[in-house]
C-alpha positions as CSV (number, residue, x, y, z in Angstrom):
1,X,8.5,-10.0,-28.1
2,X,7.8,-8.1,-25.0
3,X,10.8,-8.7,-21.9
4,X,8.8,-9.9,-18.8
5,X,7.2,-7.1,-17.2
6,X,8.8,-8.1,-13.6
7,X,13.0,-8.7,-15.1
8,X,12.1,-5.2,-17.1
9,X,11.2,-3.6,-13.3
10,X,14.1,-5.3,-12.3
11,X,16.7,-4.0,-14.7
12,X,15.4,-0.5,-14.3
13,X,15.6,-0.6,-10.5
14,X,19.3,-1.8,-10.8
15,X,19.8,0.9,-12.8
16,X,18.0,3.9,-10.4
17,X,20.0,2.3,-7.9
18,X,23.5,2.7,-9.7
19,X,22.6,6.1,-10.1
20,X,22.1,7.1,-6.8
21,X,25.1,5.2,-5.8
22,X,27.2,7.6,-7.6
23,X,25.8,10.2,-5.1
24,X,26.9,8.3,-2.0
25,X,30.3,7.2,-0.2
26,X,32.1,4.6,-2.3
27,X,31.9,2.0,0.9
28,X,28.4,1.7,0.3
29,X,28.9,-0.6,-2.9
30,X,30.3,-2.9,-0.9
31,X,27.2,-3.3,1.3
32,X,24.9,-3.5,-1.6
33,X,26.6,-5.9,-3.5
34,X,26.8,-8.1,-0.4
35,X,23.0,-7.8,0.2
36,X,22.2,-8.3,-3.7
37,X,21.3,-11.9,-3.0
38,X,19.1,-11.7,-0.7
39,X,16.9,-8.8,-1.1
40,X,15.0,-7.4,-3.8
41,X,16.3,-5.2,-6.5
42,X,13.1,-2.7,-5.1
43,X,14.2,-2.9,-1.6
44,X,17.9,-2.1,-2.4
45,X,16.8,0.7,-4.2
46,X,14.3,1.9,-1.1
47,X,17.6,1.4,1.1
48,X,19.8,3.3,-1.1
49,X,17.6,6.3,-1.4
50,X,17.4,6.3,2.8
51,X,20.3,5.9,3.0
52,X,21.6,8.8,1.1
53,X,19.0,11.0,3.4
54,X,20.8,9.7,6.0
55,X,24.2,11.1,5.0
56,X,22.2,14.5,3.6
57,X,21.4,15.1,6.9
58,X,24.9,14.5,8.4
59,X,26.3,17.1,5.7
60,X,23.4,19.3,7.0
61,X,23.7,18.9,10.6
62,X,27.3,17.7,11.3
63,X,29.5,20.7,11.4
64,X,32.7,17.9,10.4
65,X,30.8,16.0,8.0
66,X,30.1,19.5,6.5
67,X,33.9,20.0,5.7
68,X,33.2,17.2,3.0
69,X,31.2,16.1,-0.1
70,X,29.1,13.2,1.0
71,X,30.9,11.0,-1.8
72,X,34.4,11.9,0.2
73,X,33.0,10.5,3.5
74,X,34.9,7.5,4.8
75,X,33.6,3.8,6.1
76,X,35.3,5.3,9.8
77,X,32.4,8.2,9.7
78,X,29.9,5.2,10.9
79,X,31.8,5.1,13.9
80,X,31.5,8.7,14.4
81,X,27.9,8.6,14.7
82,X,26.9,8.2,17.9
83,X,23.0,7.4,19.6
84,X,22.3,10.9,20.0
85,X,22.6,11.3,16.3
86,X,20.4,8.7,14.9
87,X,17.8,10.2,17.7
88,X,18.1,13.5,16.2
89,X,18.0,12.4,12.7
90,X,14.4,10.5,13.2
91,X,13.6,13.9,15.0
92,X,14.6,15.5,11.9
93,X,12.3,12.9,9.9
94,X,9.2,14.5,11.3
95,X,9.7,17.7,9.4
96,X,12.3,18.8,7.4
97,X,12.8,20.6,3.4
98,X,13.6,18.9,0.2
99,X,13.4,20.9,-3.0
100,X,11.7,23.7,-1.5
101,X,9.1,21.8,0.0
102,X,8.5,20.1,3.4
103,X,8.3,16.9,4.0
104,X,7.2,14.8,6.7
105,X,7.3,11.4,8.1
106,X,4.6,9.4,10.7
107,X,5.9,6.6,12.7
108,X,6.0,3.9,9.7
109,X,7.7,6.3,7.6
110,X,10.5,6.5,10.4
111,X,10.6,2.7,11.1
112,X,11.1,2.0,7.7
113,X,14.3,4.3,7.7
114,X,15.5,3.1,11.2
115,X,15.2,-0.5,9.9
116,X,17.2,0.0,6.2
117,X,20.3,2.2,9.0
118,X,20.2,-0.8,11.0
119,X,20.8,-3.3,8.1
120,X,23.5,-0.9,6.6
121,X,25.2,-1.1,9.9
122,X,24.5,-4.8,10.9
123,X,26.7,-5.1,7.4
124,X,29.7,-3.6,8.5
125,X,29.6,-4.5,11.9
126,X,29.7,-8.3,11.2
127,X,31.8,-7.6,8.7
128,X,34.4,-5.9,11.0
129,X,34.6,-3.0,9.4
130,X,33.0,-0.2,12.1
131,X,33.3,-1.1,15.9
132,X,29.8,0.2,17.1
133,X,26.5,-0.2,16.1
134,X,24.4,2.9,17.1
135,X,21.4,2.1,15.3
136,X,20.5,-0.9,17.1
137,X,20.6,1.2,20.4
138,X,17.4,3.3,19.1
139,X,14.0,1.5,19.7
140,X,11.9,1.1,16.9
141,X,9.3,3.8,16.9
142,X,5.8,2.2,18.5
143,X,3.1,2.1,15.5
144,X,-0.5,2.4,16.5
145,X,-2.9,-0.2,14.8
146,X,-4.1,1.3,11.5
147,X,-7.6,0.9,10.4
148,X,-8.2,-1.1,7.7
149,X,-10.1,0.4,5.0
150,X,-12.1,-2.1,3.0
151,X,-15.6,-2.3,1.5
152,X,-18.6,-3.5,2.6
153,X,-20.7,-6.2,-0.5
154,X,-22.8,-3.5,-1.4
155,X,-19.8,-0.8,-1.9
156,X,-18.5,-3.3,-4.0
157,X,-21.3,-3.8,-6.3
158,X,-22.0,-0.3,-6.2
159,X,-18.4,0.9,-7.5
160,X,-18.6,-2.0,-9.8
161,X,-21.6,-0.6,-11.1
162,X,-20.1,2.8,-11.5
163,X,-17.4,1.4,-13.4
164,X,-19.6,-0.2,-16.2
165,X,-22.2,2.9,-16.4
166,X,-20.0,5.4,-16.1
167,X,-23.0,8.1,-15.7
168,X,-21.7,10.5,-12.7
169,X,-18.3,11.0,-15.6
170,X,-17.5,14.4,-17.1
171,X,-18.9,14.4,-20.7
172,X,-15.0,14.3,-21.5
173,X,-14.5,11.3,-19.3
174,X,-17.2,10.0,-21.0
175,X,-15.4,9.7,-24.1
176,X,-12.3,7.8,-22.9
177,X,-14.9,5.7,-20.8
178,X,-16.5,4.3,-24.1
179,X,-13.4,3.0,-24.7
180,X,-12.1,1.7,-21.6
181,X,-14.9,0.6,-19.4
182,X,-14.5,-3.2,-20.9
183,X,-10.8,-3.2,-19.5
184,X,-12.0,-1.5,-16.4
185,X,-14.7,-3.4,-15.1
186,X,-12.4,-6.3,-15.8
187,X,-9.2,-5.0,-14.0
188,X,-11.4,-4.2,-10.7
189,X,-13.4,-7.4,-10.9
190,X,-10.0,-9.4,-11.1
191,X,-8.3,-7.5,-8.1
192,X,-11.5,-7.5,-5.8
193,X,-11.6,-11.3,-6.9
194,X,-8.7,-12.5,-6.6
195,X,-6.9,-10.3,-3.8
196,X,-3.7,-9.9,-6.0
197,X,-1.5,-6.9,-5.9
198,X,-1.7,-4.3,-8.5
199,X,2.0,-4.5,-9.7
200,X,0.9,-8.7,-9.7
201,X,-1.9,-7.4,-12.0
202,X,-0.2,-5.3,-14.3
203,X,2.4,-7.5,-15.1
204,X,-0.1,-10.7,-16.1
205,X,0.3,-11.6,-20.1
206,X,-2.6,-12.9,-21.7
207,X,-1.1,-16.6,-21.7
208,X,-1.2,-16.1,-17.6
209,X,-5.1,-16.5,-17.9
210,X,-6.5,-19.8,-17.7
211,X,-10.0,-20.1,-18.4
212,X,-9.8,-24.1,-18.3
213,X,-8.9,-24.3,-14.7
214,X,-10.4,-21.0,-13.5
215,X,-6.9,-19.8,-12.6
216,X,-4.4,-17.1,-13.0
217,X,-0.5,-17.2,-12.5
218,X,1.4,-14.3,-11.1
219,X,4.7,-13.1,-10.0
220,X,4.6,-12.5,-6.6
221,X,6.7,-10.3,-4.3
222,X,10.6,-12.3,-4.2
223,X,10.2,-13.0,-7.8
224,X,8.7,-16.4,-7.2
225,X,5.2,-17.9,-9.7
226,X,1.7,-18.5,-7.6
227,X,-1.4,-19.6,-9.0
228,X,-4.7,-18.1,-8.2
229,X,-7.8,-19.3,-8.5
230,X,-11.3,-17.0,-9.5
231,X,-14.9,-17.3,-9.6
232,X,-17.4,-17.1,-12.4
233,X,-18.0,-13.2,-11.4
234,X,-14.2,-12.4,-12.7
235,X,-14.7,-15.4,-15.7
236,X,-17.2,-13.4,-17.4
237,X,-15.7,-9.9,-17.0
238,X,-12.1,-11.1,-18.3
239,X,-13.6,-13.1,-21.2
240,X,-15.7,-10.4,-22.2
241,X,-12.4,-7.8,-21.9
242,X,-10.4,-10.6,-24.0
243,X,-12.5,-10.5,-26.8
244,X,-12.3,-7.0,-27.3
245,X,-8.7,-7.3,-26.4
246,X,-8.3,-9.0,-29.6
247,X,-9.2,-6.5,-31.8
248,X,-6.2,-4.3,-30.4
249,X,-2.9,-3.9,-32.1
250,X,-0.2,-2.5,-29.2
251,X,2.5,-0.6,-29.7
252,X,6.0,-3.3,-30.6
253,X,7.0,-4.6,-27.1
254,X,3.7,-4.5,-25.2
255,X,2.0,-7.7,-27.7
256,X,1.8,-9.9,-24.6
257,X,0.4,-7.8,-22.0
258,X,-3.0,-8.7,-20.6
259,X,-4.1,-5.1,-19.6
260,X,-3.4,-2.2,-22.3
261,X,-3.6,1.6,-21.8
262,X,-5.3,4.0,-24.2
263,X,-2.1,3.9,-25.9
264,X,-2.2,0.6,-26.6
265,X,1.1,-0.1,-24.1
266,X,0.9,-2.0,-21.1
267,X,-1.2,-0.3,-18.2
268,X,0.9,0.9,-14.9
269,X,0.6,0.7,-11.7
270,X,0.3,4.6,-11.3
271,X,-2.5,4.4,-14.4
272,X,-4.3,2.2,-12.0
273,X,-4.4,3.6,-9.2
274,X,-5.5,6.9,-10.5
275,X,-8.4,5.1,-12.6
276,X,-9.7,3.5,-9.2
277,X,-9.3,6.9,-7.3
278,X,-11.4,8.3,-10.2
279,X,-14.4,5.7,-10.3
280,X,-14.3,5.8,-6.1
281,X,-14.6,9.7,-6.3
282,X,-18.0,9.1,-8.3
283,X,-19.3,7.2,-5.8
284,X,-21.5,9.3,-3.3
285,X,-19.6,8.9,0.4
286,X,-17.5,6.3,-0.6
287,X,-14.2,5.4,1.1
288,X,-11.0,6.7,-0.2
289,X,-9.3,3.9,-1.8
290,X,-6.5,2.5,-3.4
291,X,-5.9,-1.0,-5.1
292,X,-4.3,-2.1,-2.1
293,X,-7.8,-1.5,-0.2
294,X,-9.3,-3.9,-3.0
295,X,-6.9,-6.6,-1.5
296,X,-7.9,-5.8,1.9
297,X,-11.7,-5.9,1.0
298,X,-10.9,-9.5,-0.6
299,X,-8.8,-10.8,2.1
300,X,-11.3,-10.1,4.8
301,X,-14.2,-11.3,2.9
302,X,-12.7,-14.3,2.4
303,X,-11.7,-14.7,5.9
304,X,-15.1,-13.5,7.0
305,X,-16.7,-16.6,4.4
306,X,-14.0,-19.3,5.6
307,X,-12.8,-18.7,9.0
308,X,-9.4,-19.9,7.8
309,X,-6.6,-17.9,8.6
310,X,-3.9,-19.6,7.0
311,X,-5.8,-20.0,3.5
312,X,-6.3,-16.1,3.6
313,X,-2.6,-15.9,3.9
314,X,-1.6,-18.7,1.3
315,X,-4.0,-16.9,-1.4
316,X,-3.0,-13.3,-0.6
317,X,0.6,-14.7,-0.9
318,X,1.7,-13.8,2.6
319,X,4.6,-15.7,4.0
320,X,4.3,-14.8,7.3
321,X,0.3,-15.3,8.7
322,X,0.8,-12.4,10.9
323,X,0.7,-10.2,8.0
324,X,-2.4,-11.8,6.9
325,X,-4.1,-10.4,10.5
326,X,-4.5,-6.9,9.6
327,X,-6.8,-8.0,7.2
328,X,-9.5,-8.9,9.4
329,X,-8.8,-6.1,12.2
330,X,-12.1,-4.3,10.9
331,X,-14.0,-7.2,11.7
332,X,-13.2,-7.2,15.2
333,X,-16.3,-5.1,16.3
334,X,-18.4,-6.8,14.1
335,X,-17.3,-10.3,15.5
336,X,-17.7,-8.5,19.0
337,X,-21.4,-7.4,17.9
338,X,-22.2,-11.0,17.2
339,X,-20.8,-12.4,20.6
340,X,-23.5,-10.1,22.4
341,X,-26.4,-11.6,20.6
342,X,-24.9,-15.3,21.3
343,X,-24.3,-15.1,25.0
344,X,-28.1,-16.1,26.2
345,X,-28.5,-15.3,30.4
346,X,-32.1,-16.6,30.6
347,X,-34.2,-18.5,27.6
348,X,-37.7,-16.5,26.9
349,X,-40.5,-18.0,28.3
């Protein structure tokens, strides 16, 4: 029997993220073993590998930390480091070389490394450990409101379309798209109804499908179950993939996934966003999209249909409603569009 697809993630993160502890100061055990039961194995891992640019660019930059292998540095070089430093090094975030080629990082990509420093150093400094706390001296870079990409009814049913036909593919595409466009139609149908994540979708085991209640249960982001319900669009497509699902013997260890690659193992996330950047490519002046824009075209047609905020949030699995707002921010002209034709100065004689 297959391990669940989300304690298999797990292991393997706890693993990458032993590795890359062996490339940092020993202190830093300490601070994620004390953090282990509250975050996610994925978020540790995230932190660690910041983290360890962090003290990359110290060794870099820092003519003492220099003298040093980063493994040899000591809890007292947190101390050392000083505002100007952490000012510098998201200044050094905006461009800098790794493996011979550059790198780069916009203001999210900078946030997201200013906020895992600040929880390394909010560790030690409760803990007692350093006596300053540089970090929380930098403000958080401002982020500008992102656009969110999502598609309109009639992109939708014109992807969809292009999923099942399949006639803008390469006559070598075509080939693999005989066999696959079953699974496909059903994998896009359930994400662009249902709103789930794609690591939520590729993790589903047939079992998590019931067609009795309409409904599908997922593992959602902090480990914990949800159930989600879907329509008779995403009914037809996932019954119609299960039957030919039945007639497929996977490789040992993938028996109970839902979703199978070409080899006949359980799809991935990366096979699944490449297969949706394929089918969207086809698609004459279509977006660029990702899974994730899937979610967002669900989550503002649904607030768009119900008005109701906090069921948007409840079904996308947000846990804070805020989140749940950037998926109506497109709407906002449209909604602005429709208070102009409300506002009546005079009635017509």
């Amino acid at each position: 029997m297959e391990t669940n697809y989300h304690d298999q993630q797990n292991k393997e993160n706890i693993k990458k993220l032993r590795e890359v502890l062996d490339t940092l100061p020993g202190f830093c055990k300490q601070y994620f073993r004390g953090t282990s039961n509250i975050t996610a194995s994925r978020t540790r891992l995230a932190y660690a590998y910041d983290i360890r640019l962090f003290f990359e660019f110290l060794h870099e930059t820092n003519p003492a930390c220099a003298k040093m292998e980063i493994v040899d540095f000591p809890v007292s070089i947190l101390d050392a480091v000083k505002r100007e430093d952490i000012e510098e090094y998201l200044e050094y975030l905006s461009l800098y070389e790794r493996d011979g080629q550059e790198v780069t990082n916009d203001e999210r990509g900078k946030s997201r490394k200013l906020s895992s420093l600040r929880s390394f150093y909010n560790y030690f400094f409760r803990n007692e450990l350093i006596h300053t706390n540089p970090p929380s001296l930098v403000p958080m870079p401002k982020l500008h409101e992102k656009e969110i990409v999502r598609l309109s009814p009639n992109e939708v049913a014109i992807l969809l379309d292009e999923v099942e036909n399949g006639g803008k593919l390469t006559s070598n595409q075509k080939r693999f798209h005989e066999k696959t466009k079953i699974r496909d139609v059903a994998l896009l149908t359930l994400l662009l109804g249902t709103g789930i994540r794609v690591s939520e979708c590729v993790g589903l085991n047939i079992k998590d499908i019931d067609f009795d209640n309409m409904a599908v249960k997922v593992r959602r982001k902090g480990g914990y179950e949800d159930v989600v319900f879907f329509g008779e669009e995403v009914e037809e497509a996932m019954m119609t993939y299960l039957k030919q699902r039945e007639h497929i013997l996977p490789l040992s260890g993938h028996e109970d996934a839902l979703f199978l690659s070409l080899q006949n193992r359980r799809i991935t996330v990366r096979a699944v966003e490449n297969l949706v950047k394929k089918y969207a490519s086809l698609v004459t002046n279509m977006k660029k999209i990702t899974p994730h824009k899937l979610r967002s075209t669900y989550g503002t047609t649904l607030y768009q249909e119900t008005g109701d905020i906090y069921l948007v949030a409840d079904v996308l699995g947000h846990k804070d409603v805020n989140t749940t707002r950037k998926h109506y921010a497109a709407m906002k002209e449209e909604n602005k569009r429709k208070a102009a034709k409300t506002v009546k100065l005079r009635e017509k004689l």
